[in-house]
mmCIF file of the N, C-alpha and C atoms, coordinates in Angstrom:
data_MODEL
# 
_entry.id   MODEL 
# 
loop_
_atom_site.group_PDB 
_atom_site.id 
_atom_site.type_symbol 
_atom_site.label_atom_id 
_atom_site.label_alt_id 
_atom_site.label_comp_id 
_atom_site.label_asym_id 
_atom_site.label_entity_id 
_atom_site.label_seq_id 
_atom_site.pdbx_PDB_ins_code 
_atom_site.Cartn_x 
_atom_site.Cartn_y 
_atom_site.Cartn_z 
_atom_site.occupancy 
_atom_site.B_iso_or_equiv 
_atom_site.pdbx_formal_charge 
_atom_site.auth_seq_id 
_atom_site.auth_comp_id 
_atom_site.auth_asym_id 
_atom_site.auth_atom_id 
_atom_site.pdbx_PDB_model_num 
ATOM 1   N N  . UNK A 1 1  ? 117.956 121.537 91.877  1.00 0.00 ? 1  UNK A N  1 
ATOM 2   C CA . UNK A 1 1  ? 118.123 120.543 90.835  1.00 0.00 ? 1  UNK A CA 1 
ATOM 3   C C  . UNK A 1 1  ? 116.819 119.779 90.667  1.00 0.00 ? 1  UNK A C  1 
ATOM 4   N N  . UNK A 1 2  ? 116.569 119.661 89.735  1.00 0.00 ? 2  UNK A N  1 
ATOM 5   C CA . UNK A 1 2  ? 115.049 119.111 89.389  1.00 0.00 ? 2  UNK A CA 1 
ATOM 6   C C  . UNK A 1 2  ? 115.615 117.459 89.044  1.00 0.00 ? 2  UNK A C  1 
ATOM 7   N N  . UNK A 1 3  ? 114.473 116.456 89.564  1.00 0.00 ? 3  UNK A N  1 
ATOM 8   C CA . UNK A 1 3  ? 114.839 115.041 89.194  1.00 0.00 ? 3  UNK A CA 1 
ATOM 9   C C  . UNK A 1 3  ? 113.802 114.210 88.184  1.00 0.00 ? 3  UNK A C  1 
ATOM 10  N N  . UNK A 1 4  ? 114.069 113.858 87.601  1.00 0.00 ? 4  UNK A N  1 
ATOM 11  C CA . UNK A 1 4  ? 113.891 113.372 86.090  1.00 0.00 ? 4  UNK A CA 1 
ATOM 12  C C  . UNK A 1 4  ? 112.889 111.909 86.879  1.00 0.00 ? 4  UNK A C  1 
ATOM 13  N N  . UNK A 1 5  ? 111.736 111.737 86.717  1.00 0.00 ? 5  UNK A N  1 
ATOM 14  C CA . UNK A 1 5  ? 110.947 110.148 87.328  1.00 0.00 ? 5  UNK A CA 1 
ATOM 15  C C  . UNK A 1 5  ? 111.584 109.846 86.437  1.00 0.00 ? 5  UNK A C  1 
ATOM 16  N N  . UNK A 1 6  ? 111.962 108.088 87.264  1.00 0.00 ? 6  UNK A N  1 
ATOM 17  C CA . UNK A 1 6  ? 112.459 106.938 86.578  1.00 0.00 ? 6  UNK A CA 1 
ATOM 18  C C  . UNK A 1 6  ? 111.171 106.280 86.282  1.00 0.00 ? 6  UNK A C  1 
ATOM 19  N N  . UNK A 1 7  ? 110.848 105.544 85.525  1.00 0.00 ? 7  UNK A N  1 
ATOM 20  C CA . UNK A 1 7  ? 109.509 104.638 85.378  1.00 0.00 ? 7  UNK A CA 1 
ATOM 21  C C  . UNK A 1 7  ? 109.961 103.054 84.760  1.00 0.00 ? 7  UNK A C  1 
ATOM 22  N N  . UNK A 1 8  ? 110.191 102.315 85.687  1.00 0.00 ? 8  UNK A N  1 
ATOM 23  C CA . UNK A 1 8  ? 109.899 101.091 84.843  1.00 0.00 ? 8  UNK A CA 1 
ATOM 24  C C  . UNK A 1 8  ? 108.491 99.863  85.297  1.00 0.00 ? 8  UNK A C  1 
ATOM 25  N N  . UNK A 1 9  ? 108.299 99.687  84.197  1.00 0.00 ? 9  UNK A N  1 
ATOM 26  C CA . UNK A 1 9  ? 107.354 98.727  83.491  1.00 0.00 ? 9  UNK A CA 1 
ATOM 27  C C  . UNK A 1 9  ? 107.256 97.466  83.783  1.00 0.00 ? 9  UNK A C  1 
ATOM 28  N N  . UNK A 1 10 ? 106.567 96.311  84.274  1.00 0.00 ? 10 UNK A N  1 
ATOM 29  C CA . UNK A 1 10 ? 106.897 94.882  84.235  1.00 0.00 ? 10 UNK A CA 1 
ATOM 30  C C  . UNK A 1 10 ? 106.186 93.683  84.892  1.00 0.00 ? 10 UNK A C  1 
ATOM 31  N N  . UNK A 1 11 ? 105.948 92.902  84.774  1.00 0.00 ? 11 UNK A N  1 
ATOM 32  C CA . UNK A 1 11 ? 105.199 91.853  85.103  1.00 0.00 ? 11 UNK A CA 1 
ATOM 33  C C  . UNK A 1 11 ? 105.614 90.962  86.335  1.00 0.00 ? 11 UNK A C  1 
ATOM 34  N N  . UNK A 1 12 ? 105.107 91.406  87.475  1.00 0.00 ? 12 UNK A N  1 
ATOM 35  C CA . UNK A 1 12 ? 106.152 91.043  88.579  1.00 0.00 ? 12 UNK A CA 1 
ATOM 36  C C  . UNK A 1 12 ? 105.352 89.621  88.580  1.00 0.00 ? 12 UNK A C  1 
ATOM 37  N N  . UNK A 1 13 ? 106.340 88.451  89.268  1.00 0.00 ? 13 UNK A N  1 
ATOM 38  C CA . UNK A 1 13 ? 106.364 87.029  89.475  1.00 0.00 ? 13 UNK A CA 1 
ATOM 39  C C  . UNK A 1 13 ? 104.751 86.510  90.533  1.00 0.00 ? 13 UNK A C  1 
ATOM 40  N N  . UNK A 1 14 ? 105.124 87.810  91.178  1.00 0.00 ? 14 UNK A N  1 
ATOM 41  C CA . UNK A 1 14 ? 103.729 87.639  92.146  1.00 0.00 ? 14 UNK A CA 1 
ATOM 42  C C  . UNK A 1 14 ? 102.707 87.221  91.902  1.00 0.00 ? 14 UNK A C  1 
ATOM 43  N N  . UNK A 1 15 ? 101.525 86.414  92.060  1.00 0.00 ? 15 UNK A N  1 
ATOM 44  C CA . UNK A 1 15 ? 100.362 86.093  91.730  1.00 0.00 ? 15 UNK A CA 1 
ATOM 45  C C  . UNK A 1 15 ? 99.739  86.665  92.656  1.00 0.00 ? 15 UNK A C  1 
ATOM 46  N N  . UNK A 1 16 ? 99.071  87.741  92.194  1.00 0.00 ? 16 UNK A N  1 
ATOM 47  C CA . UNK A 1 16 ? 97.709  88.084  92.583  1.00 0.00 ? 16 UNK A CA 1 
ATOM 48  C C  . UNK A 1 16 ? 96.164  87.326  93.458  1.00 0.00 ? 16 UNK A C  1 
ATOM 49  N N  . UNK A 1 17 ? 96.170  87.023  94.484  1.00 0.00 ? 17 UNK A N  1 
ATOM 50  C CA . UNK A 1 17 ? 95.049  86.054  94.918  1.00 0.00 ? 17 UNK A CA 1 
ATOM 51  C C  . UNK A 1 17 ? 93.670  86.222  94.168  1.00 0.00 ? 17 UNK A C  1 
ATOM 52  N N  . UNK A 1 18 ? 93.141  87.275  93.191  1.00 0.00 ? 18 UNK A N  1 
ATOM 53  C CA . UNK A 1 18 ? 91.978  87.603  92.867  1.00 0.00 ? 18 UNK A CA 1 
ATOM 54  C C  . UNK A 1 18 ? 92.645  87.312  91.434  1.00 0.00 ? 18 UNK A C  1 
ATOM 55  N N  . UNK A 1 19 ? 93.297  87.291  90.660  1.00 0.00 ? 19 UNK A N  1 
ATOM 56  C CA . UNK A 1 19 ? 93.688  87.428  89.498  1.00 0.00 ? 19 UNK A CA 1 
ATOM 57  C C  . UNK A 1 19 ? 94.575  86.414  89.039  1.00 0.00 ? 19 UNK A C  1 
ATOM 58  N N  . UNK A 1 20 ? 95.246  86.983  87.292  1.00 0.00 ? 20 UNK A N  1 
ATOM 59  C CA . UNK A 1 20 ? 96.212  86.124  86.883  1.00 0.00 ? 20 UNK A CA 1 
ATOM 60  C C  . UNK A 1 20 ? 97.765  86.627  87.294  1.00 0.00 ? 20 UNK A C  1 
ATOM 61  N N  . UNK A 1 21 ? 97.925  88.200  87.687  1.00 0.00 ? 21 UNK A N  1 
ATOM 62  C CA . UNK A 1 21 ? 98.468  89.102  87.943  1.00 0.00 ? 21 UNK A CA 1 
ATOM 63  C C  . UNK A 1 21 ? 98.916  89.845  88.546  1.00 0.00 ? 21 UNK A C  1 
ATOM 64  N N  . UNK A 1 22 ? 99.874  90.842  88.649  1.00 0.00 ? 22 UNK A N  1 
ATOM 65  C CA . UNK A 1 22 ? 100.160 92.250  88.952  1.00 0.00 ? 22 UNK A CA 1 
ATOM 66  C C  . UNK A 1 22 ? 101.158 93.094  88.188  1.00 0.00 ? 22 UNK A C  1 
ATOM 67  N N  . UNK A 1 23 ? 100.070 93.984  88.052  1.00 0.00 ? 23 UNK A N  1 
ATOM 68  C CA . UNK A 1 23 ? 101.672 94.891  87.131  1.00 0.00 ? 23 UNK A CA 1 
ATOM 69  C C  . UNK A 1 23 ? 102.375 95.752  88.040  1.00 0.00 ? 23 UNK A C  1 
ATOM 70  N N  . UNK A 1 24 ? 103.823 96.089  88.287  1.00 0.00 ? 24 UNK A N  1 
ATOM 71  C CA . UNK A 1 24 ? 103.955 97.204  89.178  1.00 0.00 ? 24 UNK A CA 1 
ATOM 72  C C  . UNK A 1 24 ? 104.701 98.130  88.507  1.00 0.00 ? 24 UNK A C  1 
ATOM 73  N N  . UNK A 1 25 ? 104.240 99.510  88.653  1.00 0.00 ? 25 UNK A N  1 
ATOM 74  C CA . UNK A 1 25 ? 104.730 100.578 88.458  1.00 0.00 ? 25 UNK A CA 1 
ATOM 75  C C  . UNK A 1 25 ? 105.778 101.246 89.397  1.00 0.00 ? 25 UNK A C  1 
ATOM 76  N N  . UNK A 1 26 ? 107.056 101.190 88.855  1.00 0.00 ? 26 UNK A N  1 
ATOM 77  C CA . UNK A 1 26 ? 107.958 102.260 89.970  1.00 0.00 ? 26 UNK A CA 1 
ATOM 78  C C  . UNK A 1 26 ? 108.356 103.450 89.414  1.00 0.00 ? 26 UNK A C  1 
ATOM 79  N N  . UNK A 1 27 ? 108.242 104.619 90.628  1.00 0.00 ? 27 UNK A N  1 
ATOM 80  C CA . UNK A 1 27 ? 108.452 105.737 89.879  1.00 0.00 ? 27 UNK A CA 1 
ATOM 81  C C  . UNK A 1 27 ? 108.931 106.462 91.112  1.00 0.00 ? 27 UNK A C  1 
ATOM 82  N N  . UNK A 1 28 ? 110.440 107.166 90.819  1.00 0.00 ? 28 UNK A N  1 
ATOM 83  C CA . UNK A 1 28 ? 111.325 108.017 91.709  1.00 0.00 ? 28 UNK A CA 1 
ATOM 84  C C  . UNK A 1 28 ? 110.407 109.246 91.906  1.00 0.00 ? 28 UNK A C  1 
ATOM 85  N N  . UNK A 1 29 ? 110.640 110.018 92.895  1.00 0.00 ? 29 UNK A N  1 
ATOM 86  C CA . UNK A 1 29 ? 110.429 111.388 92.584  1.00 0.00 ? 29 UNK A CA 1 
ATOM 87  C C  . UNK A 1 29 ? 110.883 111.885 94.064  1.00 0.00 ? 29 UNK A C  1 
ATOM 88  N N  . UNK A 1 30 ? 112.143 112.613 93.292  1.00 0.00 ? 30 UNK A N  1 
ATOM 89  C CA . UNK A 1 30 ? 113.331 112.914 94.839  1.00 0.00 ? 30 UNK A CA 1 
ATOM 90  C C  . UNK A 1 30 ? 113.502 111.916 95.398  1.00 0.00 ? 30 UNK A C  1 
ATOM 91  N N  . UNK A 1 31 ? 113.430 111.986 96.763  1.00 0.00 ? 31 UNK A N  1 
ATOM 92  C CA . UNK A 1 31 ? 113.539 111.277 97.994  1.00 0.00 ? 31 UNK A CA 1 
ATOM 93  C C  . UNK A 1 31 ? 112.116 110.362 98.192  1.00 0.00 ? 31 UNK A C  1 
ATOM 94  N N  . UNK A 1 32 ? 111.854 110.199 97.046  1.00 0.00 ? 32 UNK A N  1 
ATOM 95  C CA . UNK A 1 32 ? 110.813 109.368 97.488  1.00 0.00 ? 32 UNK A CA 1 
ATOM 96  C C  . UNK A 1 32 ? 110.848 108.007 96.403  1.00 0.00 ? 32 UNK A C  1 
ATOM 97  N N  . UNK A 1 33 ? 110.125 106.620 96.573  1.00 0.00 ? 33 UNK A N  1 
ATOM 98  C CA . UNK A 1 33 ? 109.448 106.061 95.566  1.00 0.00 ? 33 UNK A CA 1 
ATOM 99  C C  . UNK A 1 33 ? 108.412 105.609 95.929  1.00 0.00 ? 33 UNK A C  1 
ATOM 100 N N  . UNK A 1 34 ? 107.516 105.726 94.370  1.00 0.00 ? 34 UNK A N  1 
ATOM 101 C CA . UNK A 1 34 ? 106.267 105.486 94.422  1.00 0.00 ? 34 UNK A CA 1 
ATOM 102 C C  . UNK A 1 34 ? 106.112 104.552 93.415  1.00 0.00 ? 34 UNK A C  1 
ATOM 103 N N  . UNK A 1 35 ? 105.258 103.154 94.222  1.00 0.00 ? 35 UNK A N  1 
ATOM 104 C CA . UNK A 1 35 ? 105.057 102.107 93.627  1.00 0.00 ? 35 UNK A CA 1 
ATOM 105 C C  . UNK A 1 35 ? 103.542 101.858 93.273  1.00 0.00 ? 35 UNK A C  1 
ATOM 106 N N  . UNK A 1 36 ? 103.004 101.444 92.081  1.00 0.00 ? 36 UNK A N  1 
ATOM 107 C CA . UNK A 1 36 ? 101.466 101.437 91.940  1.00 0.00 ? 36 UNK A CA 1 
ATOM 108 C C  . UNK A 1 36 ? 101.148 99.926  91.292  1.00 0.00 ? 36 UNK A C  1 
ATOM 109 N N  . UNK A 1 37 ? 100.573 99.133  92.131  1.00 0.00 ? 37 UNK A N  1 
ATOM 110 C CA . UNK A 1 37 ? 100.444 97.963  91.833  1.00 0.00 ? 37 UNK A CA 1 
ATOM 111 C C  . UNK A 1 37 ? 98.996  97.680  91.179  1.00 0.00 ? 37 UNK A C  1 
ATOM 112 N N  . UNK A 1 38 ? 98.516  97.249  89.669  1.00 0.00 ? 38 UNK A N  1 
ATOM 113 C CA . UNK A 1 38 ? 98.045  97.469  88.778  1.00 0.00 ? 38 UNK A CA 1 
ATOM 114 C C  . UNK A 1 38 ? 97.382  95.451  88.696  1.00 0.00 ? 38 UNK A C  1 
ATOM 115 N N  . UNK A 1 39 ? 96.167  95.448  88.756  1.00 0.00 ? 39 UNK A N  1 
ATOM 116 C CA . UNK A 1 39 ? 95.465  94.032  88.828  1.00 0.00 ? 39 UNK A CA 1 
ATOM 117 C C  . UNK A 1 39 ? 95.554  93.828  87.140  1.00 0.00 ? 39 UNK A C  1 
ATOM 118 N N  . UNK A 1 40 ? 96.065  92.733  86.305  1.00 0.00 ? 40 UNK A N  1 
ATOM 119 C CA . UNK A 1 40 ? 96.077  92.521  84.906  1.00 0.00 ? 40 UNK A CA 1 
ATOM 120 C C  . UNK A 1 40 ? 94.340  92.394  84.308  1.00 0.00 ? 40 UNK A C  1 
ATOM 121 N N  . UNK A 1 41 ? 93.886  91.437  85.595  1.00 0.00 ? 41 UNK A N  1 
ATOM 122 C CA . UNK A 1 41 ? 92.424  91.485  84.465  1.00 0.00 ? 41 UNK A CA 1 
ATOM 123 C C  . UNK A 1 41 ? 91.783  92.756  84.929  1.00 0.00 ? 41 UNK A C  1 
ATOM 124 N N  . UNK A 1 42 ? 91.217  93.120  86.295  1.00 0.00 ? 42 UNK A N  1 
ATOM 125 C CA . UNK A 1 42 ? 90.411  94.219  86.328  1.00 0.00 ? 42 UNK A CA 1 
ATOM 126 C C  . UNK A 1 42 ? 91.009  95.796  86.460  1.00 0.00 ? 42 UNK A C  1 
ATOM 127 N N  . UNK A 1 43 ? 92.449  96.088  85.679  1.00 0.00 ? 43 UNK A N  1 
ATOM 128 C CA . UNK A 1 43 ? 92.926  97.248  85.999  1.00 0.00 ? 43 UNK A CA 1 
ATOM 129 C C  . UNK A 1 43 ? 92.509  98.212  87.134  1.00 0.00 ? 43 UNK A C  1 
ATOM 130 N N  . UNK A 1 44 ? 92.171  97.479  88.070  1.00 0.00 ? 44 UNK A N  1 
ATOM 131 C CA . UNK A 1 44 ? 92.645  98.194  89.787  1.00 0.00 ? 44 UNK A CA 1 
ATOM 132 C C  . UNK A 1 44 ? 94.066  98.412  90.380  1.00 0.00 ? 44 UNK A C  1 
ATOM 133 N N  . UNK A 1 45 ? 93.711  99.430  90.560  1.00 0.00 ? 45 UNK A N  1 
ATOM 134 C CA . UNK A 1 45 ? 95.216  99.858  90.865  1.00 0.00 ? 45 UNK A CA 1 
ATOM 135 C C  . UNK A 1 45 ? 95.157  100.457 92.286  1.00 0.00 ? 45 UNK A C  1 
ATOM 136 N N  . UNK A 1 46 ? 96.239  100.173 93.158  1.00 0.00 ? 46 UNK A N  1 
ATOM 137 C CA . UNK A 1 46 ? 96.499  101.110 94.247  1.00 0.00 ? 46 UNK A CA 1 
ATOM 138 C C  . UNK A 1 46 ? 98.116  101.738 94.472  1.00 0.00 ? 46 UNK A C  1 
ATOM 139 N N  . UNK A 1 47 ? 98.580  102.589 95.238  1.00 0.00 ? 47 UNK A N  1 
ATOM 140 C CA . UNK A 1 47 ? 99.528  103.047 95.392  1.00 0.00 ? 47 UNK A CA 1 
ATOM 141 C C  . UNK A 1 47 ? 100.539 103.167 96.398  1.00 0.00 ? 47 UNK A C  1 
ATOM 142 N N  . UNK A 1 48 ? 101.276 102.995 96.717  1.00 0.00 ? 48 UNK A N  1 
ATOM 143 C CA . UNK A 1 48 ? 102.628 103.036 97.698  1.00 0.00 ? 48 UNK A CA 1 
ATOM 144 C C  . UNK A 1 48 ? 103.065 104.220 97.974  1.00 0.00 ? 48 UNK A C  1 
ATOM 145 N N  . UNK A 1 49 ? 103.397 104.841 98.922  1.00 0.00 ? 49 UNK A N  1 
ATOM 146 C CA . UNK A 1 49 ? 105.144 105.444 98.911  1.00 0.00 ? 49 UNK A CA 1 
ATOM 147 C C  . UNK A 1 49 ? 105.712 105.275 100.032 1.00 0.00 ? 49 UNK A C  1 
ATOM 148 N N  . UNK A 1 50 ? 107.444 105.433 99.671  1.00 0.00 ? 50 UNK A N  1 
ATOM 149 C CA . UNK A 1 50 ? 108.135 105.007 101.004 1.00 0.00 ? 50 UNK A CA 1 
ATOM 150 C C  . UNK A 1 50 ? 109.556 105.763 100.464 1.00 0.00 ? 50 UNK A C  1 
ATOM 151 N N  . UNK A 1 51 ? 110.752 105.570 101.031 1.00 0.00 ? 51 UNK A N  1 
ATOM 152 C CA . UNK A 1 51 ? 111.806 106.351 100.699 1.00 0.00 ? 51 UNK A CA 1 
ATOM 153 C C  . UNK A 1 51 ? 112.478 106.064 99.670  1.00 0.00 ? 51 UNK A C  1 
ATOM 154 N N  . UNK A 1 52 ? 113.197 106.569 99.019  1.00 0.00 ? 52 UNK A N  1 
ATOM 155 C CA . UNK A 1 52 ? 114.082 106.369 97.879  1.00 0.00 ? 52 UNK A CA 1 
ATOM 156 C C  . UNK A 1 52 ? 115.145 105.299 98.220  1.00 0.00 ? 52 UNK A C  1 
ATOM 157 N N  . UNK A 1 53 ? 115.869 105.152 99.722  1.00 0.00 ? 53 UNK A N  1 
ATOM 158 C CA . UNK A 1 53 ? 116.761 104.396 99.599  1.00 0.00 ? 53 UNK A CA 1 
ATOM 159 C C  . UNK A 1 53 ? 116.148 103.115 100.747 1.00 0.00 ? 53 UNK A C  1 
ATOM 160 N N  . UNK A 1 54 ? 115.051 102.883 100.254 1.00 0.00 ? 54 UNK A N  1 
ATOM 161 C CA . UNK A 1 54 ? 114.339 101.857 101.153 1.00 0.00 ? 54 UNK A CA 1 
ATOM 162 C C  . UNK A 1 54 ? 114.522 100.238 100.871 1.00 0.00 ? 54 UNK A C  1 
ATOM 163 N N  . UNK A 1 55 ? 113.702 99.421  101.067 1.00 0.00 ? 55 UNK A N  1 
ATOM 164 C CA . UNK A 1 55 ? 113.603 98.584  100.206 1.00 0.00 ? 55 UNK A CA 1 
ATOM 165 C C  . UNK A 1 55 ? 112.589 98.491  98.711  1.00 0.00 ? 55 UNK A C  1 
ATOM 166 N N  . UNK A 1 56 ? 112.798 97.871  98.126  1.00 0.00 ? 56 UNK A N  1 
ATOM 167 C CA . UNK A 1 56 ? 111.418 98.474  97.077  1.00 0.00 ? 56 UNK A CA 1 
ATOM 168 C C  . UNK A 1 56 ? 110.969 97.276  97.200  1.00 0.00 ? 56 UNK A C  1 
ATOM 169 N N  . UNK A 1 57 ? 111.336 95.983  97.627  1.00 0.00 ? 57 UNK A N  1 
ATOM 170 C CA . UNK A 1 57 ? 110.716 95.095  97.409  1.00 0.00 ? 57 UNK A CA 1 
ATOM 171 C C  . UNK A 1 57 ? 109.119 94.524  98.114  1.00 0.00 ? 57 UNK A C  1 
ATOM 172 N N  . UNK A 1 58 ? 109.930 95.163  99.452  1.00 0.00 ? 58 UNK A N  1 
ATOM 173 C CA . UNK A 1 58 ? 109.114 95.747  100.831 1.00 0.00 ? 58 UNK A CA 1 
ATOM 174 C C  . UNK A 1 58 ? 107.551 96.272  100.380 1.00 0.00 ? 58 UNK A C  1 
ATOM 175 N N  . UNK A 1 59 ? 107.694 97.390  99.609  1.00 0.00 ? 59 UNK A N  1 
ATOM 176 C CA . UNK A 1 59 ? 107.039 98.333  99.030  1.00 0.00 ? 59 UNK A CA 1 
ATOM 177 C C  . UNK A 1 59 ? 106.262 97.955  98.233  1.00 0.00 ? 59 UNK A C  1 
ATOM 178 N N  . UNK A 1 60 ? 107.096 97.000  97.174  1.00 0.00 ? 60 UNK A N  1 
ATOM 179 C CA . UNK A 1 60 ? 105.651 96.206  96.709  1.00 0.00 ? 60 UNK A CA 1 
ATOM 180 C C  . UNK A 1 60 ? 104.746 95.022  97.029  1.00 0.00 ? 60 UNK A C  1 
ATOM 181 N N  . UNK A 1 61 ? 105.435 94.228  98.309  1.00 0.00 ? 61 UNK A N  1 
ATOM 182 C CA . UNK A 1 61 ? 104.549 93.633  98.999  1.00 0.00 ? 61 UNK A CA 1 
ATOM 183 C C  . UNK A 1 61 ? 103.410 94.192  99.587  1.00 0.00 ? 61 UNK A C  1 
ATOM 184 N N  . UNK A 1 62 ? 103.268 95.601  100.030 1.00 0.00 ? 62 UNK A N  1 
ATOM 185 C CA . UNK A 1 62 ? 102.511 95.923  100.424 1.00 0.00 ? 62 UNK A CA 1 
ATOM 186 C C  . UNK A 1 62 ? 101.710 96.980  99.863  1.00 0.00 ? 62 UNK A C  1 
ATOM 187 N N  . UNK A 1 63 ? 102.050 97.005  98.161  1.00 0.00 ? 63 UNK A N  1 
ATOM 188 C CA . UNK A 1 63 ? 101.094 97.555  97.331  1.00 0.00 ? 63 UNK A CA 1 
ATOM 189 C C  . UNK A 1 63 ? 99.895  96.514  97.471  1.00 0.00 ? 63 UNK A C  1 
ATOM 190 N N  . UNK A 1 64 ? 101.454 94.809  96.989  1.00 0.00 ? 64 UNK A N  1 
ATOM 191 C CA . UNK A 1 64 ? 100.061 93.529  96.997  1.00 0.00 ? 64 UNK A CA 1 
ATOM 192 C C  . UNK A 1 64 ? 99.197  93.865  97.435  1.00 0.00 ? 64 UNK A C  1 
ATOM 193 N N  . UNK A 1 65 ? 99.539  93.335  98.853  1.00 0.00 ? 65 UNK A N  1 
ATOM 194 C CA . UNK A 1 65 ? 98.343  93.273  100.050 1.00 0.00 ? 65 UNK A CA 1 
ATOM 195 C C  . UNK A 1 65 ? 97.650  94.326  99.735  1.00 0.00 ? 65 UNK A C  1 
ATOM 196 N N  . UNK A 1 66 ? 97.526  95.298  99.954  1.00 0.00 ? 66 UNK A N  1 
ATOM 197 C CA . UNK A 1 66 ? 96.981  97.074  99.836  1.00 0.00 ? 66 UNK A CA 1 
ATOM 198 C C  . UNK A 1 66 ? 95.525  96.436  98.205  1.00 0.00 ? 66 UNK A C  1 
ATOM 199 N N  . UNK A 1 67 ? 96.498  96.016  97.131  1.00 0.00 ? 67 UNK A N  1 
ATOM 200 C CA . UNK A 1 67 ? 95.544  95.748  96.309  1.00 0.00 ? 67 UNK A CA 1 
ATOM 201 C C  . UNK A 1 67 ? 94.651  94.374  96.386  1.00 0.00 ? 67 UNK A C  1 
ATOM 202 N N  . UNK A 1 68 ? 94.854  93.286  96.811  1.00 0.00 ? 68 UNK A N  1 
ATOM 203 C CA . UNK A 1 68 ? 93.849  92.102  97.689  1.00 0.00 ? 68 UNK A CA 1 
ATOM 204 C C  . UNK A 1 68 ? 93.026  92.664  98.269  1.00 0.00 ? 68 UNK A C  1 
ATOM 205 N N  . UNK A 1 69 ? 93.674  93.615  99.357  1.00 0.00 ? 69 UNK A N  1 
ATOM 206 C CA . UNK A 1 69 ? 92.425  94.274  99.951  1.00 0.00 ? 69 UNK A CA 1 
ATOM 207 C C  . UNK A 1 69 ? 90.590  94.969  99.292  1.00 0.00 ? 69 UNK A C  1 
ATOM 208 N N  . UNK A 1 70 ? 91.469  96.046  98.441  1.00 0.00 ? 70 UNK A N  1 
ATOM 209 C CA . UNK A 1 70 ? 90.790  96.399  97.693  1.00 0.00 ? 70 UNK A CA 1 
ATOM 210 C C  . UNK A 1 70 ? 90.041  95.957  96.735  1.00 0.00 ? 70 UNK A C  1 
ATOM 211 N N  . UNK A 1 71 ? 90.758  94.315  96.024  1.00 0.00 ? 71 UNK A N  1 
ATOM 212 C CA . UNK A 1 71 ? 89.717  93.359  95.103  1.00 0.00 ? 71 UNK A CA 1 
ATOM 213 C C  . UNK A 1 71 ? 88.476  92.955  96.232  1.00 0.00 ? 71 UNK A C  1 
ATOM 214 N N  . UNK A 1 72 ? 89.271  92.259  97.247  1.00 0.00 ? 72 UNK A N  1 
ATOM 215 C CA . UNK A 1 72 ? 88.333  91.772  98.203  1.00 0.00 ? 72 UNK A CA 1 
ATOM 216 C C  . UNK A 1 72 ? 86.903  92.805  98.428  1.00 0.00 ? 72 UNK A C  1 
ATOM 217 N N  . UNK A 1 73 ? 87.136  93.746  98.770  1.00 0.00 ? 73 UNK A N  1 
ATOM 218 C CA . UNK A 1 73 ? 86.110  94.887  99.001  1.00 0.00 ? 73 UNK A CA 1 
ATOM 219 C C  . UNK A 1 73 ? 85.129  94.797  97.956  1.00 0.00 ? 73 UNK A C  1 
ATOM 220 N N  . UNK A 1 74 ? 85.368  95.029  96.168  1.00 0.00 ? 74 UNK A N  1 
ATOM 221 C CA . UNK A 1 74 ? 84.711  94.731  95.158  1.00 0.00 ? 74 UNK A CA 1 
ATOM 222 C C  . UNK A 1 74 ? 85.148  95.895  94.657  1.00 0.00 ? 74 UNK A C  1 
ATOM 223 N N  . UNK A 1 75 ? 86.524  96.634  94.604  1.00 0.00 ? 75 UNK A N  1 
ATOM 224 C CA . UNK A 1 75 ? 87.087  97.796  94.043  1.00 0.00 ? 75 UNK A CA 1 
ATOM 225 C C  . UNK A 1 75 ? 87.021  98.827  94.864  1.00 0.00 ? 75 UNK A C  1 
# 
Protein backbone atom coordinates (compact mmCIF):
# COMPACT_ATOMS: atom_id res chain seq x y z
CA UNK A 1 0.00 0.00 0.00
CA UNK A 2 1.59 3.18 -0.96
CA UNK A 3 1.02 6.35 1.55
CA UNK A 4 -0.07 9.58 0.26
CA UNK A 5 2.53 12.64 2.36
CA UNK A 6 0.37 14.68 4.44
CA UNK A 7 1.85 18.31 4.26
CA UNK A 8 0.68 21.00 6.37
CA UNK A 9 1.74 24.57 6.26
CA UNK A 10 1.90 27.20 9.19
CA UNK A 11 3.30 29.75 11.28
CA UNK A 12 4.20 28.13 14.48
CA UNK A 13 3.86 30.51 17.83
CA UNK A 14 7.56 29.90 18.45
CA UNK A 15 9.92 32.78 18.18
CA UNK A 16 12.90 32.10 16.63
CA UNK A 17 16.03 33.60 18.77
CA UNK A 18 17.77 34.92 15.42
CA UNK A 19 14.55 35.98 13.75
CA UNK A 20 10.86 37.12 13.60
CA UNK A 21 9.99 33.38 13.02
CA UNK A 22 9.60 29.79 12.12
CA UNK A 23 7.80 28.11 9.58
CA UNK A 24 7.32 24.33 10.13
CA UNK A 25 6.83 21.89 7.62
CA UNK A 26 5.18 18.42 8.51
CA UNK A 27 5.27 15.70 6.28
CA UNK A 28 4.18 11.79 6.88
CA UNK A 29 5.92 9.30 4.96
CA UNK A 30 4.91 5.71 6.36
CA UNK A 31 6.13 5.20 9.67
CA UNK A 32 7.85 8.10 9.77
CA UNK A 33 7.46 12.11 10.25
CA UNK A 34 9.44 14.56 8.89
CA UNK A 35 9.50 17.99 10.23
CA UNK A 36 11.52 20.97 8.44
CA UNK A 37 11.77 24.03 10.37
CA UNK A 38 12.10 27.04 7.89
CA UNK A 39 13.74 30.70 9.43
CA UNK A 40 10.94 33.52 7.95
CA UNK A 41 13.60 36.17 7.23
CA UNK A 42 16.69 34.14 6.08
CA UNK A 43 14.89 30.95 4.59
CA UNK A 44 17.26 28.46 6.47
CA UNK A 45 15.94 25.52 6.87
CA UNK A 46 16.83 22.30 8.73
CA UNK A 47 15.20 18.92 9.14
CA UNK A 48 13.81 16.34 11.66
CA UNK A 49 12.72 12.82 11.64
CA UNK A 50 11.24 10.71 14.26
CA UNK A 51 8.22 8.21 14.27
CA UNK A 52 4.84 8.59 13.02
CA UNK A 53 3.19 7.93 16.32
CA UNK A 54 5.63 10.10 18.34
CA UNK A 55 5.24 13.30 19.65
CA UNK A 56 5.41 15.98 16.92
CA UNK A 57 5.64 18.59 19.19
CA UNK A 58 8.88 17.10 20.61
CA UNK A 59 10.08 17.08 17.03
CA UNK A 60 9.69 20.45 16.44
CA UNK A 61 11.41 21.66 19.38
CA UNK A 62 14.22 20.19 18.22
CA UNK A 63 14.04 21.23 14.59
CA UNK A 64 14.10 24.80 16.73
CA UNK A 65 17.10 24.22 18.47
CA UNK A 66 18.72 22.18 15.38
CA UNK A 67 17.87 25.60 13.42
CA UNK A 68 19.44 28.33 16.28
CA UNK A 69 22.16 26.24 15.94
CA UNK A 70 22.68 26.59 12.50
CA UNK A 71 21.74 30.61 12.43
CA UNK A 72 24.27 30.82 15.18
CA UNK A 73 27.04 29.16 12.98
CA UNK A 74 26.17 31.87 10.04
CA UNK A 75 24.08 29.12 7.96
Amino acid sequence: MRTIPIIEYGLNGMQNQKSGGTYFEHLRLGNYYKIVAIDANTGVEVTVMGPANGNIKRLEDIALRKLNMRLEKGH
